[in-house]
Steps between C-alpha positions, in 0.01 A plus 500: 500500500285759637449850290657701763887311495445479174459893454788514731696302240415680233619833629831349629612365102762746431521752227810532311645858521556715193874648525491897447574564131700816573767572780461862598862626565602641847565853371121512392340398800728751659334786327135375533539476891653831512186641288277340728720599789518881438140518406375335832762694703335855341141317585560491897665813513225735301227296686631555789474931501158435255161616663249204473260630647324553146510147446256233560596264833535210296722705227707577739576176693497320113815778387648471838558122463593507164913685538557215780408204248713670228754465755430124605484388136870689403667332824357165386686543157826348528841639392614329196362428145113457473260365245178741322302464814742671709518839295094387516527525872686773487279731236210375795688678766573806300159568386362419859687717667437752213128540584597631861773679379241711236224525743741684757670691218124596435425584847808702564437729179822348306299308265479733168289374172831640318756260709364197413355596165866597387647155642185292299517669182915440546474130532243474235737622303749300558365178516326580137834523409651235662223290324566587134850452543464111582648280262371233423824266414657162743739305488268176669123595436452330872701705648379819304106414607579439888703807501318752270206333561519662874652812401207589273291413793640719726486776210124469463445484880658836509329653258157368640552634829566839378170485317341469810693776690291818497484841650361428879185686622565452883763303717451136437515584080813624558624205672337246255671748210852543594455059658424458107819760355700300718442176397527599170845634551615143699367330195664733222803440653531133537383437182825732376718352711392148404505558086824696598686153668315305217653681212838516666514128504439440124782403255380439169130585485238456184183645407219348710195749428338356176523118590362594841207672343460173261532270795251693730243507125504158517424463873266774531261293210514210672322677861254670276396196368455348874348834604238490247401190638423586850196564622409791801145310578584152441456410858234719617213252408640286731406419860751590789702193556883379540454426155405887405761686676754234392411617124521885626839490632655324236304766279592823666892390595541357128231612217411872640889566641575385167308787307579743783875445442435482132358888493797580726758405237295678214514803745896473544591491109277799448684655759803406341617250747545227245747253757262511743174469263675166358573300866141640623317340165669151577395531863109570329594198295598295749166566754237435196755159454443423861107565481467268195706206652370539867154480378564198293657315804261564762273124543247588746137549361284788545271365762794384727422599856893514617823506335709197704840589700637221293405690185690782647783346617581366177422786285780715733729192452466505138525891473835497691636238343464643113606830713791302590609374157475816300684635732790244447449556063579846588814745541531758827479820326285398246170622423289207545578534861298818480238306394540239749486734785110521385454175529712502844245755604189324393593145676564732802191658521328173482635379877307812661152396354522156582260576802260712298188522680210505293644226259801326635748439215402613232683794465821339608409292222465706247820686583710210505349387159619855349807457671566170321405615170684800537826304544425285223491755234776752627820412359330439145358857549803644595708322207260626252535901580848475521616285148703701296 
């Protein structure tokens, strides 16, 4: 069969979807859109009476656009209950819209260093506050990951952005400044309103905090083990080849993701984001598990001058089907899924480098390699952070 239908066939194998792990209730969305709403409403209207003429030609037409795709992306949410990536969608439009609305603020001599200064150093406060007060207790440790898990996440995304907000020197500061307040304030407040519905649905709950911090212990020693044997220049003696930046991409997406990740999750418990520093160490775990077992089953030898459809066909085949069966060992809800969604991600990415240019296949290859190893190992990872 020639390489070409056989490329086609290998993009047209299906992926198994991952099912959200958390419904977003109506009432929530509600409140995002109207954030987003408001905040691109008060964009048109103070850009419209703003003087541009300070700004740069292609400042202007880039701020310009930006209130109408606000706009585009909140009529293209739907009524109804969401999942995470529709407050996601929604914290996009609000900050978008944001930068306008800051620059014209700016221009029209309403932006103040005290205004935004007094609504920063109010969040920070309360989102340091909201973040002690955590409690780290479940009734299901699945349930308490997924759900926590994501609320820590938005807790520390919040926080981070108001790091980065500063006191604006001219026009386009102020836009990037009050673009960052307000995306900290989207993600403070679904991260409250998301612990909030969690709590409210637990009936008897039990200390969680110590056996997580065992759990994660025991996971976090097995990636520093892989990490320490990873290599940065163990490919560069090598000449360029299918063969070569087969080895690199299952290096970068698996060993060096791995220890990327790894510092991540050190960085969240020091910042006393201990959910979130758990499920981020078993995602490090799970890319240096990847590395090691998508090296081992790659079978072409260095000096191979191709990497065969056939080869690539099969490796897709065999990603999506272990894909497929952890999937089916696994509850909706559950945090494996999380995991899985990696994987999901990884087989995807694979179909769009089929047709690589300088070496064809290999990089779909490699990806679909991590993506299969990835699979193999999630449940087990998942099961072992959250054993009582």
């Amino acid at each position: 069969m020639p390489a070409p239908v056989v490329d086609a066939r290998t993009k047209h194998v299906g992926i198994p979807s991952v099912p959200p792990r958390i419904e977003i209730p109506a009432s929530h969305v509600r409140v995002a859109k109207a954030h987003a709403q408001r905040i691109t409403d008060e964009a048109k209207k103070e850009w419209k009476r703003a003087d541009k003429s300070a700004l740069k030609e292609f400042d202007r037409d880039y701020l310009n656009d930006l209130p109408d795709q606000s706009r585009a992306t909140i009529d293209d949410i739907q009524d109804g209950s969401g999942t995470p990536q529709t407050l996601e969608r929604c914290q996009w439009a609000a900050s978008t819209a944001a930068k306008t609305l800051g620059t014209a603020q700016y221009l029209n001599d309403e932006y103040t260093e005290e205004n935004p200064k007094q609504s920063q150093t109010k969040l920070e406060r309360e989102i340091d506050s909201f973040r002690t007060n955590i409690e780290y207790e479940c009734d299901d440790p699945n349930d308490f990951l997924v759900h926590v898990g994501r609320v820590e996440r938005h807790t520390q995304q919040a926080a981070s952005f108001l790091d980065l907000a500063s006191p604006p020197e001219d026009a386009m500061e102020a836009g990037k400044s009050l673009s960052d307040i307000e995306s900290a304030r989207r993600d403070f407040d679904d991260g409250r309103r998301l612990y909030e519905r969690y709590r409210g649905g637990l009936k008897d709950p039990n200390p969680f905090g110590d056996t997580l911090a065992r759990n994660q212990t025991h996971l976090e020693q097995q990636a520093e083990e892989l990490r320490s044997k990873g290599d940065d220049n163990a490919d560069d003696d090598l000449p360029k080849s299918p063969y070569r930046r087969l080895r690199g991409r299952i290096y970068t997406h698996g060993w060096f993701y791995g220890r990327s990740t790894l510092w991540d999750a050190k960085r969240y418990r020091e910042g006393g984001y201990e959910v979130l520093s758990a499920t981020t160490t078993a995602d490090a775990l799970q890319h240096f598990l990847a590395w090691r077992d998508a090296k081992r089953r790659v079978d072409i030898s260095k000096n191979a001058d191709e990497i065969g459809s056939k080869r690539v066909f099969r490796a897709k085949k065999l990603a999506v089907s272990e894909l497929r069966t952890a999937l089916s060992k696994t509850d909706d809800g559950s945090f494996a899924r999380i995991l899985l969604d990696t994987a999901h991600g990884l087989i995807d990415s694979g179909d769009s480098t089929v047709d690589d240019e300088d070496f064809p296949h290999a990089e779909a290859y490699g990806r679909y390699l991590l993506g299969w190893a990835y699979s193999k190992h999630a449940a087990n990872t998942a099961e072992r952070l959250i054993r009582r």
